[in-house]
Structure formats: C-alpha cells, structure tokens
C-alpha positions as CSV (number, residue, x, y, z in Angstrom):
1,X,0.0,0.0,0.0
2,X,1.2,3.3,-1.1
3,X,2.0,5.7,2.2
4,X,2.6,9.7,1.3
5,X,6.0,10.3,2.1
6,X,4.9,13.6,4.0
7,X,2.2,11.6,5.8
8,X,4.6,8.7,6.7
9,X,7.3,11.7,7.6
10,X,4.4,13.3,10.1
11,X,3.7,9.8,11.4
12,X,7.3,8.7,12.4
13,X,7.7,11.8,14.2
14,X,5.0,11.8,16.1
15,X,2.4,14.5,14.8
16,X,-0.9,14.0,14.3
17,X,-1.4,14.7,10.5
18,X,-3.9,17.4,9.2
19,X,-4.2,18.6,5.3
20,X,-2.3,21.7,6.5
21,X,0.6,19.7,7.8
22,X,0.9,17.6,5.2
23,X,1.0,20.1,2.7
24,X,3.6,22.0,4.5
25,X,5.9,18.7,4.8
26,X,5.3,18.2,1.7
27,X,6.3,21.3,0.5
28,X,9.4,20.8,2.7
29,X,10.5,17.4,0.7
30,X,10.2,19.0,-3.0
31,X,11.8,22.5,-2.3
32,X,15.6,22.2,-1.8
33,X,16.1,25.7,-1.5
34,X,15.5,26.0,2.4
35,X,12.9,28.2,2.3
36,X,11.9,30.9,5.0
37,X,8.2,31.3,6.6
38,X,7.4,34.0,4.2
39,X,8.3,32.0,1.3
40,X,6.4,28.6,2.7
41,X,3.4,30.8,3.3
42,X,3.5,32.5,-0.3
43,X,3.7,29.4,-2.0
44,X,1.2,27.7,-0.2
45,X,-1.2,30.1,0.0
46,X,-2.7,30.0,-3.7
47,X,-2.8,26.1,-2.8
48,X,-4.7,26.4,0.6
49,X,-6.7,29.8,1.0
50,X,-7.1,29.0,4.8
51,X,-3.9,28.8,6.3
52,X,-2.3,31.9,8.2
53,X,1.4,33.0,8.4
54,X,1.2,32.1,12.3
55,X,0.1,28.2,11.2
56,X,2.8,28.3,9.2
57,X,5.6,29.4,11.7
58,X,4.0,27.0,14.9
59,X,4.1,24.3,12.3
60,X,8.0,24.6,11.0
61,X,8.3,25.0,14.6
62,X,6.5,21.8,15.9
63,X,8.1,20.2,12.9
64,X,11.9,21.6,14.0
65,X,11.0,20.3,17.8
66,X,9.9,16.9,16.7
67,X,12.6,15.5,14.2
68,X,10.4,16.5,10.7
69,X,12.9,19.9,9.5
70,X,15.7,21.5,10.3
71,X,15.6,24.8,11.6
72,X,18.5,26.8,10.0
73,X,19.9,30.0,11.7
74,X,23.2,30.4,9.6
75,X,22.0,33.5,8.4
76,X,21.1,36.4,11.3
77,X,18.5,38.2,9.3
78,X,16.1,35.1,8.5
79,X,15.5,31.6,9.7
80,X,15.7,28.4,7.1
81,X,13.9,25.7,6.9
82,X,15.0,22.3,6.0
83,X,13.0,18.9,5.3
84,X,16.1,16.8,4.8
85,X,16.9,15.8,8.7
86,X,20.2,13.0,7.4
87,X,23.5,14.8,8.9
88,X,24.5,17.0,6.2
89,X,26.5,20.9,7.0
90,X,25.1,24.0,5.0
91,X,26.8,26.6,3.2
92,X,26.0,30.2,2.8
93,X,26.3,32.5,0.2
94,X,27.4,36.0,1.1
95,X,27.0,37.1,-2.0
96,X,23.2,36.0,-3.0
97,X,22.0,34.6,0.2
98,X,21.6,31.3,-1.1
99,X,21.8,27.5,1.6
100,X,23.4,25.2,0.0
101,X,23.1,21.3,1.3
102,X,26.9,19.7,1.5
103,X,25.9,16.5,2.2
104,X,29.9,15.1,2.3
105,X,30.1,16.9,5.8
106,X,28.6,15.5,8.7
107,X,28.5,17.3,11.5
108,X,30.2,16.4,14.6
109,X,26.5,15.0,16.6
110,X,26.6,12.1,13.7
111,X,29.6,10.5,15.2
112,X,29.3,11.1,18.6
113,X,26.2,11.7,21.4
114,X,28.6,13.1,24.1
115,X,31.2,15.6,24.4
116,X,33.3,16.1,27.1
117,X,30.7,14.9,29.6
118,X,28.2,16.6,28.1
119,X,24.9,15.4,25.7
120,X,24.4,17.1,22.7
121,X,21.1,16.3,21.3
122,X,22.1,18.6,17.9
123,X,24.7,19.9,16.0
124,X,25.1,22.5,13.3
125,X,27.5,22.7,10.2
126,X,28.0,25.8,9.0
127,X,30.3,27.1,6.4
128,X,29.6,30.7,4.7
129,X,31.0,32.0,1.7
130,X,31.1,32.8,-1.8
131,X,28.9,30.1,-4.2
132,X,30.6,29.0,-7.5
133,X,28.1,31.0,-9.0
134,X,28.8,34.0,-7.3
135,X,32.5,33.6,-8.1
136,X,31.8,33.3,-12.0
137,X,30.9,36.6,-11.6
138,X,33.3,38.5,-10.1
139,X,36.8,40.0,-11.5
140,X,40.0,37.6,-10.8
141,X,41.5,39.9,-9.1
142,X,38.9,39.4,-6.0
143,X,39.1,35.2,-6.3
144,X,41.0,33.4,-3.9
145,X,43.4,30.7,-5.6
C-alpha cells in the first residue's frame, strides 16, 4: 500500500497529521532551497486559502521540535527551513543569500552523542561563503586561488 511520504514523515515523528501539515511537509521534501516562513506561506497560500502566516511558523516549529525539518539559523536576518533531517552541513552565500546542502560533511552529533561529559542532542555545520556561481561573476583579481 502506497504511504505519502509527508504523511509517513508526520507519522514517524510523532504529529498527528492534518491537510495543513501535510502540505507543508510536503512542500518541505520538494523545495531544496530552504525556504523561510514567508516563502512557505507565499507558495502555499494559492494552494490552501485557509492557512495563516502564524500556522505556518507554529508548524516549521513543531516540525523543527519533533525530528520533521531542520531549523537553519546560519544567516542572522532570516530563519531556514529544511526537510532533509540525514546529517549534512550547510553553506552560505554572502553574496546571493543562497543554503546550499553539502551532504559530504557530517557534522560532529553524527559521530558522537557526548562531548566532554556533556549530551548534545544537535549539531550544526555551518560554512559561509562565496557560491561558484557568485564567483563566475566576479573580477579575478577578488578570487582566492
């Protein structure tokens, strides 16, 4: 029997699945581009008429609390969101703004659960930076070899 993935994702974490939530996973699993609040809520909105910036936000939340999304804070002017909770670091663009997954880096939670005595229940990768396509465009003299 087929299973939604956003439905089974909802399920294995715990929360109790509405047409709201599973739209918003969804969305989550088919937009690699970590999207903010404001550009869940845009997109959605044509799709379901009903749903309110604030439903949006407490649900990325719940979903960040419970295992479904990542919450990403690399940048300090907006929050990301992520649906792709495997260990994986991020990369930020300076230049265009843009999160990049780097899926090759694991951050240090995925080998170890304790740290000098203490329990770390999450880690973030960070890296930020200038994008390949960023450094297409600027002069050579402002690359670094």
């Amino acid at each position: 029997m087929y299973m939604d993935p956003a439905y089974q994702k909802l399920i294995e974490c715990g929360i109790r699945p509405s047409l709201q939530r599973i739209e918003i996973m969804r969305y989550l699993q088919t937009h690699f581009t970590h999207p903010t609040i404001d550009e869940v809520y845009n997109d959605l909105r044509a799709k379901i008429p009903t749903v309110s910036k604030t439903t949006i936000y407490n649900t990325l939340r719940m979903f960040s609390e419970k295992g479904g999304a990542l919450m990403i804070t690399i940048d300090e002017h907006r929050v990301c969101y992520d649906g792709n909770t495997t260990p994986h670091a991020h990369f930020c663009c300076k230049e265009c703004g843009k999160v990049y997954d780097l899926f090759d880096m694991q951050p240090p939670v995925a080998q170890s659960k304790t740290l000098g005595g203490f329990q770390i229940d999450d880690a973030q990768l960070y890296y930020k930076g200038v994008c390949p396509a960023c450094l297409e465009k600027q002069p050579k003299s402002e690359k670094v070899s």
